[in-house]
C-alpha positions in Angstrom: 67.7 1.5 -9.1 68.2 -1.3 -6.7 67.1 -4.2 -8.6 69.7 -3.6 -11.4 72.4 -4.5 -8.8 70.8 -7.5 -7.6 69.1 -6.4 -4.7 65.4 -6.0 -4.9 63.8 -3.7 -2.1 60.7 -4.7 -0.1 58.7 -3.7 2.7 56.3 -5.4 5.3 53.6 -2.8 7.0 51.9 -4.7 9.7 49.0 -4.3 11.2 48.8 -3.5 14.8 50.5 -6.2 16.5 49.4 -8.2 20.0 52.5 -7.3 22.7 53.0 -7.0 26.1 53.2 -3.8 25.7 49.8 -3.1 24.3 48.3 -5.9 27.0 50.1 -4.2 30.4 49.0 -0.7 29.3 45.6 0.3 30.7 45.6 3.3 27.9 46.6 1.1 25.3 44.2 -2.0 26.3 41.3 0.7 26.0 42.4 1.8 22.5 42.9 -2.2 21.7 38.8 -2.4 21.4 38.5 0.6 19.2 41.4 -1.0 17.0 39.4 -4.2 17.5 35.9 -2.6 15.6 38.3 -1.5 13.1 39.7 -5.5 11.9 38.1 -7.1 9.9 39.5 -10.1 11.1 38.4 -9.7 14.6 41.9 -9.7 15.9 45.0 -8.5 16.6 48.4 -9.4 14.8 50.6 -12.1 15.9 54.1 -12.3 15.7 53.5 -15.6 13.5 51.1 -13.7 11.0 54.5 -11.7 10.1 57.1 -14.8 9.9 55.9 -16.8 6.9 56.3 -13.3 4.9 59.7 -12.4 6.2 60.8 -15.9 5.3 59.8 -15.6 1.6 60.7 -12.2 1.3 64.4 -13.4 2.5 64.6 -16.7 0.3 65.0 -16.8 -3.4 61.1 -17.6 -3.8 60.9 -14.0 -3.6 63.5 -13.0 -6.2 61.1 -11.2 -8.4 59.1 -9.3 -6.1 60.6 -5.6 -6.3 59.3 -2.6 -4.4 56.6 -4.2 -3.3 54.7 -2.8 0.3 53.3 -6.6 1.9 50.5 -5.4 3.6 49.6 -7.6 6.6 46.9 -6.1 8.9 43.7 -8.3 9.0 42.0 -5.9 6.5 42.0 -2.5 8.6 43.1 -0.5 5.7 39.9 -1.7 4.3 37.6 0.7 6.0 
């Protein structure tokens, strides 16, 4: 309904990304390892993994992309 208007709806789902947050927390550093197994990439997201996607996704390169999920989590939705 958007796209007729000229605005064409997307979404980026990361993966679970490498913070402070997760680093600091002695809970969350445990559960880092299990997430870990679960990558098939063997790591955690970065910040930059997500920045050449919101670029394109803002720039007229993406203009006919519409109501698209860009899925970006080193294969854990694999499993």
């Amino acid at each position: 309904e958007w796209a007729a208007r000229g605005l064409n709806v997307n979404c980026i789902s990361p993966g679970i990304v490498d913070t402070a947050l997760i680093r600091d927390s002695p809970e969350l550093s445990k559960l880092a390892a299990v997430w870990l197994e679960q990558i098939p990439s063997g790591r955690l997201a970065s910040v930059s993994d997500l920045q050449a996607a919101i670029v394109y996704l803002a720039s007229d390169a993406s203009s006919y992309m519409v109501g698209h999920n860009l899925v970006i989590e080193g294969g854990q939705s694999l499993w």
